[in-house]
C-alpha positions as CSV (number, residue, x, y, z in Angstrom):
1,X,11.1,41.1,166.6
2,X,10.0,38.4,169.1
3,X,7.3,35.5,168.2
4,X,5.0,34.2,170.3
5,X,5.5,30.5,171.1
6,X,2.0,30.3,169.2
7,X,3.4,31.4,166.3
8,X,6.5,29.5,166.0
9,X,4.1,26.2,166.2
10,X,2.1,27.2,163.3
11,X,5.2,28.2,161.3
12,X,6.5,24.4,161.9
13,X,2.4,23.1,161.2
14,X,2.5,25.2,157.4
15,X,6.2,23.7,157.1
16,X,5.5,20.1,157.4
17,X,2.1,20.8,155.8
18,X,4.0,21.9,152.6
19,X,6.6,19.0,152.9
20,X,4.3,16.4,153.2
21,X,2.5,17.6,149.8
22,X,5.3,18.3,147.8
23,X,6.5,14.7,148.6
24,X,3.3,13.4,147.9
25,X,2.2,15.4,145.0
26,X,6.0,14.2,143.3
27,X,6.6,11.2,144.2
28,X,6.3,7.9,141.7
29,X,3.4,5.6,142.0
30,X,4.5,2.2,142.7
31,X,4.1,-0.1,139.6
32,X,1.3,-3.5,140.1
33,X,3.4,-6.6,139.2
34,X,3.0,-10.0,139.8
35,X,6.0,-11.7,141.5
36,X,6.8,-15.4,141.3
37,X,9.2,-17.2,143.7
38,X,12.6,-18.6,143.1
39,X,12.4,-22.6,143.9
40,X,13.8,-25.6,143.4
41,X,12.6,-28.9,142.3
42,X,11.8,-31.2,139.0
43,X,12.2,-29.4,135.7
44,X,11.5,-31.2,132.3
45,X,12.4,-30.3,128.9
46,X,9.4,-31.7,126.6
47,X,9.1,-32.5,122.8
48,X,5.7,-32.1,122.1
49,X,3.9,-33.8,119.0
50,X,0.6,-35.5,118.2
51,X,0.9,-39.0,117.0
52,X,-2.2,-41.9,116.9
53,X,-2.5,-45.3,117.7
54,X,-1.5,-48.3,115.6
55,X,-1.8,-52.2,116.2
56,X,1.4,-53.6,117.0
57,X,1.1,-56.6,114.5
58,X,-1.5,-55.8,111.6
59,X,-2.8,-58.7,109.2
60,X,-3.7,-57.9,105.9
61,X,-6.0,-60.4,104.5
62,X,-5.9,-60.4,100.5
63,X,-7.7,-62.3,97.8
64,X,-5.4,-65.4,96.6
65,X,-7.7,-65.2,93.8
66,X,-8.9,-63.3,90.8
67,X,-13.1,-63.4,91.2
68,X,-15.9,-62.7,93.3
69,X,-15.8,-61.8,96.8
70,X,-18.8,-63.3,98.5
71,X,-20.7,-61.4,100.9
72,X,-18.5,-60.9,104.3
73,X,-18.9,-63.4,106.6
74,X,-17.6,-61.2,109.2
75,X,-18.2,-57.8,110.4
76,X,-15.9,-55.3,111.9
77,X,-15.3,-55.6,116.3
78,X,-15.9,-59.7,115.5
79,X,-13.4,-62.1,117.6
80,X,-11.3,-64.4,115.6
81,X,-9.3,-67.4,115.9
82,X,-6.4,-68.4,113.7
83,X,-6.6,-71.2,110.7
84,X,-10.2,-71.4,112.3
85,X,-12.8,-68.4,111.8
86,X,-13.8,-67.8,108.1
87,X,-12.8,-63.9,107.6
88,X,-13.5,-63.6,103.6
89,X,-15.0,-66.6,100.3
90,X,-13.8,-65.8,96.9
91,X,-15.3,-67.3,94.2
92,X,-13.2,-67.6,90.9
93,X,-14.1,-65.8,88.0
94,X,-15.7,-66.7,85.5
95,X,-14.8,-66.7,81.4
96,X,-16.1,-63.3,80.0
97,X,-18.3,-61.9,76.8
98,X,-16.4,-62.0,73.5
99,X,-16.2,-59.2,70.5
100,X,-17.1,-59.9,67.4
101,X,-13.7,-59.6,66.5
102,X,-12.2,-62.3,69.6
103,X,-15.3,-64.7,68.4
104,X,-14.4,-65.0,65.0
105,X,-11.0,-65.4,65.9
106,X,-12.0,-68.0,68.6
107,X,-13.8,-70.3,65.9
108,X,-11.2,-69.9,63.5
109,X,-8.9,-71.4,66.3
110,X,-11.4,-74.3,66.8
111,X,-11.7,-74.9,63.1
112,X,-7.8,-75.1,62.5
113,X,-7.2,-77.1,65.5
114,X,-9.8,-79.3,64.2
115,X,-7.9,-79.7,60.6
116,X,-4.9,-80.4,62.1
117,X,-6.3,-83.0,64.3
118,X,-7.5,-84.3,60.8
119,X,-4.1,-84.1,59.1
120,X,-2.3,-86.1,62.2
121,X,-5.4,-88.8,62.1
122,X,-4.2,-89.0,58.5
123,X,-0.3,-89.4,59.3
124,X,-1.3,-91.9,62.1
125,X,-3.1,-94.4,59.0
126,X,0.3,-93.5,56.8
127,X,2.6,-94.9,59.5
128,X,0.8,-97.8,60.6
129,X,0.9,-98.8,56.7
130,X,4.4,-98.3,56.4
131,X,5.2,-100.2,59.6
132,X,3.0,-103.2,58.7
133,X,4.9,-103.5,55.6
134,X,8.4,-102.6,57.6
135,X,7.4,-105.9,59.8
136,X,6.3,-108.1,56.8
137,X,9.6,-107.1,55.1
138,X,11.9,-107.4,58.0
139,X,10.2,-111.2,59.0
140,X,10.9,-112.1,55.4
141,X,14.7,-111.3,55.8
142,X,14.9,-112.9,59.5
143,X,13.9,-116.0,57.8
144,X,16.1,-116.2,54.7
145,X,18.8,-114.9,57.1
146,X,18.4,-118.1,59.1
147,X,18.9,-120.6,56.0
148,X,22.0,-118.4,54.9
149,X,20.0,-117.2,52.1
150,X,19.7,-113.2,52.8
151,X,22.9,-111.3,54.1
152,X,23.3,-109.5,57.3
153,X,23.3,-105.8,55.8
154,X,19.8,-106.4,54.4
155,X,18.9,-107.9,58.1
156,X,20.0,-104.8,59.5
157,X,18.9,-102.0,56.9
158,X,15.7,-103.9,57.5
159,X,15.7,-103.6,61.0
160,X,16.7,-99.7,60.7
161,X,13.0,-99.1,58.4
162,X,11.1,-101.2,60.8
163,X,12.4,-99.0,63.8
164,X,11.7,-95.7,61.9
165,X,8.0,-96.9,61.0
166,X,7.3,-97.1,64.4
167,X,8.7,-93.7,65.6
168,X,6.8,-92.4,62.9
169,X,3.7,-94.1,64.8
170,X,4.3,-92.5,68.0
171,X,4.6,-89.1,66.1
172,X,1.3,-89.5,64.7
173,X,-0.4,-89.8,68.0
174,X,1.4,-87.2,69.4
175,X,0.5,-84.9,66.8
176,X,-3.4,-85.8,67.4
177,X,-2.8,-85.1,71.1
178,X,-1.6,-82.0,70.6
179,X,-4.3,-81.2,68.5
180,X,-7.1,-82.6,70.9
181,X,-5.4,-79.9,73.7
182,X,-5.6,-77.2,71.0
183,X,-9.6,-78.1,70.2
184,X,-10.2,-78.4,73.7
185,X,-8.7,-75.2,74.5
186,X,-10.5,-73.3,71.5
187,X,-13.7,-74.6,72.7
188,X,-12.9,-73.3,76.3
189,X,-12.7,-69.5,75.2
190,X,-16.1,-69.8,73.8
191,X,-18.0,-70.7,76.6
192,X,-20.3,-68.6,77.3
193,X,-20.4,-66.7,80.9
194,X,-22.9,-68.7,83.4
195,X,-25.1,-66.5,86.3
196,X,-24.6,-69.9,88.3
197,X,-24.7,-69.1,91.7
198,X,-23.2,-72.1,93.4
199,X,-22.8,-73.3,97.4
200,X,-19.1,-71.8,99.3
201,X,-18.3,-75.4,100.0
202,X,-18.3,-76.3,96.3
203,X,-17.0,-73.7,94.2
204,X,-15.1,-71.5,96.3
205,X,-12.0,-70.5,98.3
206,X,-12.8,-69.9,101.8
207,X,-9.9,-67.6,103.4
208,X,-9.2,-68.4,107.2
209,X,-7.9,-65.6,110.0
210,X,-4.2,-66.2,110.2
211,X,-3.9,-65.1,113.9
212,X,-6.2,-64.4,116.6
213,X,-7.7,-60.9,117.5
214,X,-10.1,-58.4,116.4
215,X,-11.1,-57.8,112.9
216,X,-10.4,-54.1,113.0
217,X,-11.8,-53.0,109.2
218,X,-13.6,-54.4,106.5
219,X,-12.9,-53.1,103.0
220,X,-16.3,-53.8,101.6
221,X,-19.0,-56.0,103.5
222,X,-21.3,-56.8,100.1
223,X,-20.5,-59.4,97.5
224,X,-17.8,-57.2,94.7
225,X,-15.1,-58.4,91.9
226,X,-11.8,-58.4,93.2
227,X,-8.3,-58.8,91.5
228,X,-5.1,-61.4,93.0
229,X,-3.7,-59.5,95.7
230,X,-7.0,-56.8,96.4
231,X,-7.5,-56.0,100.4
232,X,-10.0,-58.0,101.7
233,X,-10.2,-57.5,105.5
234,X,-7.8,-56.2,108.7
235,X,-7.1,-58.1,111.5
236,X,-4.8,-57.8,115.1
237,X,-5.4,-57.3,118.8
238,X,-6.2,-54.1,119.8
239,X,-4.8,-54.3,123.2
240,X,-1.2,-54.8,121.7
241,X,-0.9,-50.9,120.7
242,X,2.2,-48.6,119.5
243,X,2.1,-44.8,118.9
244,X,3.2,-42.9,115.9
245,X,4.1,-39.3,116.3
246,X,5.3,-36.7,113.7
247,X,8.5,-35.0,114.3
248,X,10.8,-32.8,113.4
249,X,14.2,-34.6,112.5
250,X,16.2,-32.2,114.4
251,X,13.7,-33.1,117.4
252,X,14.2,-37.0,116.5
253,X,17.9,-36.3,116.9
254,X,17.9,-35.4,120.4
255,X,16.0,-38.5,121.2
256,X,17.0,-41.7,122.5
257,X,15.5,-45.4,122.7
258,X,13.4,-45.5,126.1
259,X,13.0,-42.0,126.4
260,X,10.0,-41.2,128.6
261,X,6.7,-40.0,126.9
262,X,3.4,-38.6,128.8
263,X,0.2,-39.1,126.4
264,X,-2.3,-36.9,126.7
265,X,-5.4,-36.0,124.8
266,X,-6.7,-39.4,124.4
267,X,-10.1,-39.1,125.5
268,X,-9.4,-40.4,129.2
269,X,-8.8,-38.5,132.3
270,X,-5.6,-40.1,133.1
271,X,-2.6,-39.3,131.8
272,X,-0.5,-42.5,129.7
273,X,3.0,-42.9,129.6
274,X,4.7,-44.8,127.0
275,X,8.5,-45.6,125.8
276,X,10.4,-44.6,122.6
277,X,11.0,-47.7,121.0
278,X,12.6,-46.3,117.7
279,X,12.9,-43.9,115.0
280,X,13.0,-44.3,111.5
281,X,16.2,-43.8,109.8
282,X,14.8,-41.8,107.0
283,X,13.3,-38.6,107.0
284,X,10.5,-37.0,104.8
285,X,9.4,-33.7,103.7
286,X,6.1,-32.8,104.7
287,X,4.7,-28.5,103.8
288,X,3.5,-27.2,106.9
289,X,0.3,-24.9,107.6
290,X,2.0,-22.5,107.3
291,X,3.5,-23.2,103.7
292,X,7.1,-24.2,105.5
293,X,9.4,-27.0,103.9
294,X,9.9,-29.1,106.9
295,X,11.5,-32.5,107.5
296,X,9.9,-35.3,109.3
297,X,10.2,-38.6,111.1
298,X,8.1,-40.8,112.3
299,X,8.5,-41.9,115.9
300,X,7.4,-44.9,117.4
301,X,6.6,-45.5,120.9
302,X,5.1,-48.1,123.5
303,X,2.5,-47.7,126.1
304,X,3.8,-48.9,129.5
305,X,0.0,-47.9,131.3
306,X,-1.8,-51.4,131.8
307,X,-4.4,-52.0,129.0
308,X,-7.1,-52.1,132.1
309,X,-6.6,-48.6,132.4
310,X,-7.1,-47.6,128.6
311,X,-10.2,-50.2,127.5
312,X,-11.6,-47.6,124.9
313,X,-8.9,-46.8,123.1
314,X,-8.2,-48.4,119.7
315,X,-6.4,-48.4,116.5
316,X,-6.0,-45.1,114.4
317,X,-7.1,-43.5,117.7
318,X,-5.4,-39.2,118.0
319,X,-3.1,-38.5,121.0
320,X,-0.9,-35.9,121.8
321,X,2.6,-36.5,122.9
322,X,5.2,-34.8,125.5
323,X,8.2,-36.4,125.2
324,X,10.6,-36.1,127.7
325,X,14.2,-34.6,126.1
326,X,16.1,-33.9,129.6
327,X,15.1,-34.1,133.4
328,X,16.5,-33.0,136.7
329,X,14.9,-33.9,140.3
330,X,16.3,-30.4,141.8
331,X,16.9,-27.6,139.6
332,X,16.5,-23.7,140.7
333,X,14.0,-22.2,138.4
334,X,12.1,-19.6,137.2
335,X,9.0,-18.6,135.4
336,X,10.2,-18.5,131.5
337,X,8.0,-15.4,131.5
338,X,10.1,-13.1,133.9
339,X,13.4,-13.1,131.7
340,X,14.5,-10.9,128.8
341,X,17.8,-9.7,127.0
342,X,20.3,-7.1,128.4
343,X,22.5,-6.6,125.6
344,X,24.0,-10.1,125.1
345,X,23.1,-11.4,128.2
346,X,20.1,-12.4,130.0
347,X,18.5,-10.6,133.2
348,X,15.5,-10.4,135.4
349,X,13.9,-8.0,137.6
350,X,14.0,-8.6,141.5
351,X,11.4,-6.6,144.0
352,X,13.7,-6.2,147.1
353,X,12.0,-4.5,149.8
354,X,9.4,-2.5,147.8
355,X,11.9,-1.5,145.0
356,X,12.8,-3.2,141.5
357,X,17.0,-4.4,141.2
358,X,17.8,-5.2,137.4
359,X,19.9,-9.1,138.2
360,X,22.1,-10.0,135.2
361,X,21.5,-14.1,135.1
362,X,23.2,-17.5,133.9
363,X,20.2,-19.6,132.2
364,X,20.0,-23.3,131.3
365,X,17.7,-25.1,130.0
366,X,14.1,-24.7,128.9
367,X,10.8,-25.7,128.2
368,X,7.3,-23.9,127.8
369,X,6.4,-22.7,131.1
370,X,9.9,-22.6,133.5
371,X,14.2,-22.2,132.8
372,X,16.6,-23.6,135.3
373,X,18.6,-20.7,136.3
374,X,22.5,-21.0,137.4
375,X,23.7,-18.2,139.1
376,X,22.2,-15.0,140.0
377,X,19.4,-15.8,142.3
378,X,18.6,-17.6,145.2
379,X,16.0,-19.4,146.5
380,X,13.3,-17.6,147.9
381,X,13.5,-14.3,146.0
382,X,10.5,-12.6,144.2
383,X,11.3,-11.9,140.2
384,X,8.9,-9.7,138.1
385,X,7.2,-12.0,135.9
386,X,6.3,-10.1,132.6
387,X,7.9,-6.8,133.1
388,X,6.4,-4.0,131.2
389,X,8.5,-1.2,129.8
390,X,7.0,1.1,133.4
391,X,9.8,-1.1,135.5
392,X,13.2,0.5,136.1
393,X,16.0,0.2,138.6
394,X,14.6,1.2,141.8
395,X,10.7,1.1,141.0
396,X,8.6,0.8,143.6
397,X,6.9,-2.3,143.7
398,X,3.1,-3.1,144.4
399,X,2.1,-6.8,144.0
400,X,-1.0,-7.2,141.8
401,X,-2.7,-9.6,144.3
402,X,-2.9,-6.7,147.3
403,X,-4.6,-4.3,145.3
């Protein structure tokens, strides 16, 4: 049976009709992904850590007194120059209020002391009588010794009393100095406490600032007892600052002196840079927020911006810290976010021409955002950047930013 040329073109319309929507009707979607590009170029590995400021060299003023610290004569911001500016006055205490039980005791002191001032006074009279009559005894001898009358031993055992009479003598007095000091003190504990209120030029110790700078804090600006040794006031130059960060210790020990640190946080709009300068040796344990045991070490670094470029900020000040562990000017890298785990290995997900290609890759270092990658990919080349479980060998590919 012959068709019509008529009919045959139909035939071929209903045929390619049905093909065309059989391909479309099972065919996959392509998948929206975002792509980032392979590149090269600076990759840092950071520590990061928040630390505050500190003054480089911090005086502590204390008391060299026990007392009465005087009003402050300075307030906290004031300039001041060393052995020069009066920074704190401490008056000295003053004898304090008795029991009944030390006053008794007291006057029972005085009153003894005074007896026994008595009793030497007494000795004193004793020994000057015995020496007087040592002296008339031992002249008496001298001169019957010079006309051959007395002998020698009586010149000497006379000599011997007249020497101990007058040893006893200075004794005597001794014995009523000692008990003078003994009144003396008695009599001292029982003064009685005075409210005099005497002039810092007469009565008191007036501390000096022992260096120029800035007094930075002021333990208490109103007039307050203080002991030997008590905080009075802060001083040092504000400009001359260091930074203390909190680490971890198996941070600290990948760090060495000099190591490059970018400050952040500060308050500014500029970023800072500083220097590690050191590490202490010991570590501490410090419990997280999280309840975690950790071990800590502080780090200590030094700004290298110009002070003209960081005039508000000042001591006990918060920053936040990245600290350069390792650097390279031209590594080939890729978003941190595009990798994951193939068995034991690491891999990514390329879009070539439309379609996704699984690429086992070799990975190097790390930080937050990027990994330097060495061997797999090459510069230029799109990888899937956080591929959902919908991406498969030989996905088609839409990228999120044509849709």
């Amino acid at each position: 049976m012959a068709y019509s040329t008529r009919t045959l073109v139909l035939i071929g319309i209903g045929v390619t009709l049905v093909a065309g929507l059989s391909y479309v009707s099972f065919r996959a979607d392509p998948v929206a992904v975002d792509l980032a590009a392979v590149r090269r170029g600076p990759l840092e590995v950071t520590i990061n850590a928040d630390g505050q400021t500190e003054v480089r060299e911090l005086f502590e003023v204390a008391s060299p007194i026990s007392g009465t610290a005087l009003r402050s004569p300075v307030s906290e911001g004031d300039v001041v120059v060393a052995g020069e500016t009066i920074v704190a006055i401490v008056q000295p205490a003053s004898s304090g209020l008795l029991d009944a039980r030390s006053q008794l005791q007291a006057e029972a002191s005085l009153q003894e002391a005074m007896a026994a001032r008595h009793v030497a006074q007494a000795d004193l009279k004793q020994a000057q009588e015995t020496a007087r009559f040592a002296q008339s005894q031992f002249d008496r001898t001298q001169a019957l010794v010079s006309r051959g009358v007395a002998s020698i031993t009586r010149m000497e055992d006379d000599t011997q009393r007249l020497a101990v009479a007058q040893a006893a003598i200075e004794a005597a007095q001794a014995r009523i100095e000692m008990a003078n000091g003994t009144i003396e003190r008695a009599r001292a504990t029982l003064l009685v406490p005075t409210d005099a209120n005497p002039t810092p030029d007469g009565c008191c110790v007036q501390v000096t600032s022992p260096t120029d700078g800035v007094v930075l804090s002021v333990e208490t600006i109103s007039e307050r007892p203080v002991t030997i040794g008590a905080p009075l006031v802060s001083i040092g130059d504000p400009g001359q600052l260091e930074l203390v960060a909190d680490i971890l210790s198996n941070d600290a020990v990948r760090l060495s002196p000099g190591a490059k640190a970018y400050v952040e946080r500060w308050g500014g709009d500029e970023v800072l840079e500083a220097r590690l300068e050191r590490i202490d040796p010991k570590a501490r344990t410090k419990v997280s927020a999280l309840g975690i045991e950790e071990q800590r070490v502080d780090a200590y670094f030094t700004l290298t911006t110009p002070a003209e470029a960081r005039p508000s900020l000042g001591d006990g000040f918060s920053v936040f810290l990245r600290i350069i562990e390792w650097r390279v000017e031209d590594a080939l890298q890729i978003p941190l976010s595009a990798v994951f785990r193939q068995g034991s290995e690491w891999a990514v997900f390329v879009a070539i021409e439309g379609l996704a290609e699984r690429r086992v890759v070799t990975l190097g270092k790390r930080n937050d955002r990027m990994v330097e990658v060495l061997s797999g990919l090459e510069v230029d080349e799109r990888v899937i950047t956080h591929p959902s479980d919908a991406i498969a060998a030989g996905v088609p590919l839409v990228e999120r930013s044509q849709l």
